[in-house]
C-alpha positions as CSV (number, residue, x, y, z in Angstrom):
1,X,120.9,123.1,-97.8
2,X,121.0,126.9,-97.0
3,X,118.4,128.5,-95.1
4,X,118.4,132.3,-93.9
5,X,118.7,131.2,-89.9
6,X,122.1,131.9,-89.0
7,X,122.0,130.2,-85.5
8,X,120.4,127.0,-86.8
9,X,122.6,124.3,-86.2
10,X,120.3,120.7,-86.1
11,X,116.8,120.2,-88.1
12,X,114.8,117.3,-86.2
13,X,111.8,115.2,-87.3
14,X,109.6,113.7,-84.8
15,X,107.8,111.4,-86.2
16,X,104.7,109.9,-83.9
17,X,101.2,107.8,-84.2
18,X,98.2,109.8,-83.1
19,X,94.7,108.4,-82.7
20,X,92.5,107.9,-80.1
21,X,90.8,104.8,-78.5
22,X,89.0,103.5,-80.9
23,X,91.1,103.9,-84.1
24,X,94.7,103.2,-84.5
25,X,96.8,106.1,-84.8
26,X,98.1,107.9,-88.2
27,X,101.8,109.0,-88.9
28,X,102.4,112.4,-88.1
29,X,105.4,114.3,-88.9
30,X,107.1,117.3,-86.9
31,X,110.1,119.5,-87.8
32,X,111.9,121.0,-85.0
33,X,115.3,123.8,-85.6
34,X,117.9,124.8,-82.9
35,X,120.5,126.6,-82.5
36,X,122.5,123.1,-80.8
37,X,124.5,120.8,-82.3
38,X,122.4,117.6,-82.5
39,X,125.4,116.0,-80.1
40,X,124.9,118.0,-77.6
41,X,121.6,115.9,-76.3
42,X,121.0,112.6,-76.5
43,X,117.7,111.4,-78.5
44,X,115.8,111.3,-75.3
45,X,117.2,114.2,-73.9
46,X,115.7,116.2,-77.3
47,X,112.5,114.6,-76.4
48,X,112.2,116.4,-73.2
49,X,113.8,119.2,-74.5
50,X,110.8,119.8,-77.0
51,X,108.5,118.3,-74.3
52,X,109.4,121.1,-72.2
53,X,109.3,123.7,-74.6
54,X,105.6,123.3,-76.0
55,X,104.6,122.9,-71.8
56,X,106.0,125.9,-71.2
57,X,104.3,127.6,-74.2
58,X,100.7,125.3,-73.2
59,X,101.6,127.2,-69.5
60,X,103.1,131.0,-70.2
61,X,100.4,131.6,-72.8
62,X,97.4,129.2,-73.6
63,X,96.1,129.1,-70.6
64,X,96.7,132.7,-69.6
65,X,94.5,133.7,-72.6
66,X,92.0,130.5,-72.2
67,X,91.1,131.5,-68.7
68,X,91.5,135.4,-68.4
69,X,90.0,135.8,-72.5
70,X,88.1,132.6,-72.9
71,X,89.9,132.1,-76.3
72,X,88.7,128.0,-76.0
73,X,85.1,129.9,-76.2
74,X,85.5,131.6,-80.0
75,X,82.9,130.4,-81.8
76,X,83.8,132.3,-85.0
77,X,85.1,130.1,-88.0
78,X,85.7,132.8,-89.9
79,X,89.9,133.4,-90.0
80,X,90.1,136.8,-90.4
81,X,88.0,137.8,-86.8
82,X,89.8,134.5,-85.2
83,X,93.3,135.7,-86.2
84,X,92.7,139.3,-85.3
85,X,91.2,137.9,-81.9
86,X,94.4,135.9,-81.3
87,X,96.9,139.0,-82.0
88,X,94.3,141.4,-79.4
89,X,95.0,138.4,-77.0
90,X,99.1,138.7,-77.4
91,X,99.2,142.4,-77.8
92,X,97.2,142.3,-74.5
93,X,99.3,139.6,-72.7
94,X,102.4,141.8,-73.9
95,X,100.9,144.4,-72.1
96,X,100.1,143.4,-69.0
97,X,103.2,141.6,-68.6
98,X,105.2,144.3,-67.6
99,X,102.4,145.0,-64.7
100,X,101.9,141.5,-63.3
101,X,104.4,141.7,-60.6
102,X,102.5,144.6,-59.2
103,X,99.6,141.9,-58.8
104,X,99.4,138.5,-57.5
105,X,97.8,137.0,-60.7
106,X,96.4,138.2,-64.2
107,X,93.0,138.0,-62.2
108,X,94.0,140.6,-59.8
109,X,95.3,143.0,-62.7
110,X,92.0,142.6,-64.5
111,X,90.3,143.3,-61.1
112,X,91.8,146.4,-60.7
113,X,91.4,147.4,-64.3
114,X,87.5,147.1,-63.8
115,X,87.4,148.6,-60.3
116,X,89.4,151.9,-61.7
117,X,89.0,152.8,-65.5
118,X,91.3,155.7,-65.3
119,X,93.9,152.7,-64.7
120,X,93.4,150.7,-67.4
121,X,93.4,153.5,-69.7
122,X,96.8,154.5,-68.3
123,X,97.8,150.7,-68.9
124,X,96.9,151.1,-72.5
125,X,98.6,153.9,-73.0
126,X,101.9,153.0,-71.2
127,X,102.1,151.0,-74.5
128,X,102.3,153.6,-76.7
């Protein structure tokens, strides 16, 4: 099969049961690409491998915009204002990455944002 990913070298499935307590779980499917050849890791060793990867996204960026935007706290259903409320969320963490080592912690960048307008603006527009 040809597919327009050059560096794809191994498609994965994951296959898992998920339920909760009280009901048994249901099949679910995932499909995973690299760029490694499926010898380099061993089965377990692509467990941890995707493991790690979707902690690391669960770290770097849901709870950055859970806590600093209250994204969990939405309470639109419509898709259009929840999908342009997730890309104001990455555009902003985009942003304010290039600051944060000036600051201990996102909290401290927003604090200084609200203490001094004139800085924030200048943050927005360093974008630009």
């Amino acid at each position: 099969m040809a597919i327009d990913w050059p560096y794809a070298r191994t498609l994965l499935c994951v296959e898992s049961l998920r339920g909760t307590k009280t009901t048994s779980g249901r099949p679910e499917r995932r499909y995973y690409l690299s760029s490694l050849e499926l010898q380099e890791r061993t089965p377990p060793a692509w467990g941890q491998l995707i493991r790690n990867h979707w902690a690391g996204v669960e770290i770097r960026n849901h709870w950055r915009k859970d806590a600093c935007w209250g994204e969990d706290r939405t309470r639109s259903r419509n898709p259009n204002v929840v999908g342009v409320l997730a890309l104001l969320r990455n555009a902003l963490l985009a942003l304010v990455a290039d600051h944060l080592d000036d600051y201990k912690s996102m909290p401290a960048l927003f604090e200084a944002c609200q203490a001094s307008p004139a800085f924030a603006l200048r943050l927005i527009r360093s974008a630009l």
